[in-house]
C-alpha positions in Angstrom: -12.9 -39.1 93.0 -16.6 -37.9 93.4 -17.9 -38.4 97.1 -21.1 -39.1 99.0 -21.5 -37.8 102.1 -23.5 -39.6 105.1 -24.1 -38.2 108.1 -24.9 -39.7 111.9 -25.9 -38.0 115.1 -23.9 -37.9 118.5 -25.8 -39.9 121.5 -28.9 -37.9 122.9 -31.4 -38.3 125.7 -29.7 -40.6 127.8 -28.3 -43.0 125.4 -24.8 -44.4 125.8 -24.7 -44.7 121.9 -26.5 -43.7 118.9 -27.1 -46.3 116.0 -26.5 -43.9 113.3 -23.7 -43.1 114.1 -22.7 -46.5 114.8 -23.1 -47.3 111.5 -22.6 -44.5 109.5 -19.3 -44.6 110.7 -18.3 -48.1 109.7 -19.0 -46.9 106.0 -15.9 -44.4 106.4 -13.7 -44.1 103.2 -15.7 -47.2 101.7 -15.8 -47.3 97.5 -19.0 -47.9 96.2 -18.7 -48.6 92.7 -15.9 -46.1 92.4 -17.3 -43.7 94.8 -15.7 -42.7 98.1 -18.0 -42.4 100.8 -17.5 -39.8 103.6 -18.9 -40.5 107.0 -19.2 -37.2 109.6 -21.0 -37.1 113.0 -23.5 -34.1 113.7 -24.3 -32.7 117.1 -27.2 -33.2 119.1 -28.1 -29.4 118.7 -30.7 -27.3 117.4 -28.9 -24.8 115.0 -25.5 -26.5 115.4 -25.9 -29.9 113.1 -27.1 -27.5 110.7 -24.2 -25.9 110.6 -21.6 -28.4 110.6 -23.8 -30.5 108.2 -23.6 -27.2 105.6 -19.6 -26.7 106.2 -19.1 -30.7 105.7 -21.6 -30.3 102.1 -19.2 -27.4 101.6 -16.3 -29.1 102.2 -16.9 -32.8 100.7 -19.2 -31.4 97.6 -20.5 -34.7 97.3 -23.2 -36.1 94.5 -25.6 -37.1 97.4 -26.1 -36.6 100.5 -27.8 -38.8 103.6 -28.4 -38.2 107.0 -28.9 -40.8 109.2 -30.5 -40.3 112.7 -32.5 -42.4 115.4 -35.9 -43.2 115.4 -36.3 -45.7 118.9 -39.8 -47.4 118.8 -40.0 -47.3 114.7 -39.5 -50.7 113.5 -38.0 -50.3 110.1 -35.7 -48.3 107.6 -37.6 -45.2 107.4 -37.2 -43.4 104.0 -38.5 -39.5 104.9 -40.8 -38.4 102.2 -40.9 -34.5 103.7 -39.6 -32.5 106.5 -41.3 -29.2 107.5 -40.2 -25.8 108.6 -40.3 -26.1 112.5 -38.9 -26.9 115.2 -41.3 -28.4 118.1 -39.6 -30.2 120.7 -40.8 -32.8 123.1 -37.0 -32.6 125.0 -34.2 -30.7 125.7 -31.4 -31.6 122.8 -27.5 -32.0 123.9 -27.1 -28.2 124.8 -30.5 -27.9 126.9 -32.3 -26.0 124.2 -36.0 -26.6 123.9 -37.2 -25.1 121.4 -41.5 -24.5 120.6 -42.7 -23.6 117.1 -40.0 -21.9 115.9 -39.1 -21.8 112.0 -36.1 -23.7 111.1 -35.8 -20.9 108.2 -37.4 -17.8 108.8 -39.7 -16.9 105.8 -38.2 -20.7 104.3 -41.1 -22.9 102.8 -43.4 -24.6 104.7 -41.2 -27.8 103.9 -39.2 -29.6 101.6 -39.6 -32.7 99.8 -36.6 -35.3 99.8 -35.2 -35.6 96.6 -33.9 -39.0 96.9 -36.1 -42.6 95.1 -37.3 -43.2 98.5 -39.5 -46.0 97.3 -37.5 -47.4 94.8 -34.5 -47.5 98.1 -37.8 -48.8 100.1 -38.4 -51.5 97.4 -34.9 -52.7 97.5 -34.6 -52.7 100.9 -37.6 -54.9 101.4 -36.6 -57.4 98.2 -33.1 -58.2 100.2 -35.5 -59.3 103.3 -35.0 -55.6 105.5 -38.0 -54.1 106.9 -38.8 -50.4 105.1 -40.5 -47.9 104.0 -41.4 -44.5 103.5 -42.2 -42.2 106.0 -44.4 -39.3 106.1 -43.1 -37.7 109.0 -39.7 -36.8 110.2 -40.9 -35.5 113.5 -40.0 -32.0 114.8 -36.5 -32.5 116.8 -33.2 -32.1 116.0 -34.1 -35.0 112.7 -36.4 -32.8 110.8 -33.7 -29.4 111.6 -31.2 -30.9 110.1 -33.3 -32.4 107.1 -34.9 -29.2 106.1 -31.7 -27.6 106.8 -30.1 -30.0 104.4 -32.8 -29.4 101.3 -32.9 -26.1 101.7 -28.8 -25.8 101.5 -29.3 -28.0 98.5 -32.5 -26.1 96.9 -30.0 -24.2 94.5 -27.6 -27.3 94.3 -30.2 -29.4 91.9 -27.2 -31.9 91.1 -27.1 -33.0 94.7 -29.5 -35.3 95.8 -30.2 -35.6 99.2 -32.7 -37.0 102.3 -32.8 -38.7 105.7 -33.5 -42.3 106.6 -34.4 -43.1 109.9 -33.2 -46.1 111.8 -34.2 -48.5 114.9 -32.4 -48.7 118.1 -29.9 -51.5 118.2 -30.4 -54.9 120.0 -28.5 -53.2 123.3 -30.5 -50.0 123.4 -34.0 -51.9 122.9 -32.8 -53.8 125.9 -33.0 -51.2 127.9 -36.7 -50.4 126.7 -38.9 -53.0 126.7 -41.2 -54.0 124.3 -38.8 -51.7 122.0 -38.3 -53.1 118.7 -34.6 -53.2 117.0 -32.6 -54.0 114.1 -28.9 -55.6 114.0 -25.9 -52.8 112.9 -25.4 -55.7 110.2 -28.5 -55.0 108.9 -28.7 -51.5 108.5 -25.3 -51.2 107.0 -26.5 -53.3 104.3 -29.8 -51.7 103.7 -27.4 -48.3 104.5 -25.3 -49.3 101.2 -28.0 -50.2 99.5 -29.5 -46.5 99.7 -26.5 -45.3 98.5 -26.2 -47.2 95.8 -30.2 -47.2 94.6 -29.9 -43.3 95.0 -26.8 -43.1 92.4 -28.1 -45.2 90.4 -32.1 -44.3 89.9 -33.2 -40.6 88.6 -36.8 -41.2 88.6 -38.6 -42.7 91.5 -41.0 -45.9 91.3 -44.5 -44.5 90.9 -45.9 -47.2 93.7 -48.0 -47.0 97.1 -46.1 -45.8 99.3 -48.7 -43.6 101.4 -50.4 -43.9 104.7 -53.9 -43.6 106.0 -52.9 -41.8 109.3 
C-alpha cells in the first residue's frame, strides 16, 4: 500500500504539549482514499529531527511528505512557501543547543522551495470555513532545520512531494498566553486531511495571490 508520511514535534519551551503532535498523531494508520498514512514524532533538536525525519523517509518511502510543527501567536494554517539554509535561534531547543547563523547544509542552497500546491491546500482550507494561508517564512528554529532538511533529502527524490504547515496553539495552551490566538484539534485534523488529500491529488499549483507586502 503506498504511504504518506506526517510528521509532529515533541513539546518545547515549556509547553506541556505540542499541537502537532497532537494531531498528527490521531491521523496514525488512517486510509485516505486507499493511502495509509504514517504519523512519527520528531525531536525538539537541532540536527537530531533531521535525522530521524531522513531514517523515517527512508524507512516509510512515502509519495508525500508533511511536517507539522507549532507556530504559537500565528492565527491560521500556515502553508510554508520556502525555508532557508540557517539556523538562528531565539532559544535553547530540547537539548540546550542555541545555535547562531549556522548553515543547516554546509555549501546547501540558500533555500528550498516547498513542493507541495500550497495555495491550492490554502484555498481549500479557507472554502471548508478554516483560517489559511501561505507563509513566507518558516522562521529559523528547529521548523525551518527540519524543512530544509526535508527538501534537500527530497531534492534527488522528484516523485516525493513534500513541505511544512504550521499550526496554532490549542485552546489549553492559548490559555496560558493571553491574548494568544488558537484553533480547536478538530479543526486542524480536518484542514490536516485536507492537505493530504489536495497534495495527492493536484500537480500543478493555483496561479493566485498568495504573497505579502511585509
Amino acid at each position: 500500500m503506498q504511504k504518506v508520511l506526517i510528521t509532529g514535534f515533541e513539546p518545547f519551551d515549556g509547553e506541556r504539549v505540542n499541537p502537532s503532535w497532537e494531531v498528527v498523531r490521531q491521523l496514525n494508520d488512517m486510509q485516505l482514499a486507499g493511502i495509509r498514512v504514517v504519523a512519527r514524532q520528531l525531536p525538539c533538536v537541532f540536527g537530531a529531527a533531521r535525522e530521524a525525519l531522513n531514517a523515517a523517509i527512508d524507512e516509510v518511502e512515502p509519495l508525500l511528505v508533511l511536517a507539522i510543527g507549532q507556530a504559537g501567536g500565528r492565527s491560521d494554517i500556515s502553508l510554508e512557501r520556502v525555508a532557508i539554509n540557517v539556523d538562528d535561534a531565539r532559544i535553547p531547543d530540547n537539548q540546550g543547543q542555541q545555535p547562531i547563523d549556522e548553515p543547516i547544509v554546509a555549501d546547501g542552497p540558500a533555500a528550498y522551495f516547498s513542493s507541495l500546491p500550497i495555495k491550492a491546500m490554502a484555498t481549500a482550507m479557507r472554502e471548508a470555513g478554516i483560517p489559511a494561508s501561505v507563509s513566507q517564512t518558516a522562521g529559523t528554529f528547529v521548523c525551518n532545520h527540519v524543512m530544509y532538511g526535508l527538501l534537500h533529502h527530497l531534492h534527488h527524490r522528484p516523485h516525493i512531494k513534500g513541505g511544512f504547515i504550521h499550526i496554532p496553539y490549542l485552546p489549553e495552551q492559548a490559555a496560558a498566553h493571553p491574548g494568544a490566538p488558537s484553533m480547536a484539534a478538530g479543526t486542524v485534523l480536518f484542514a490536516l486531511e485536507l492537505a493530504i488529500s489536495i497534495a495527492l491529488q493536484v500537480e500543478h499549483d493555483l496561479k493566485i495571490g498568495g504573497g505579502a507586502t511585509h
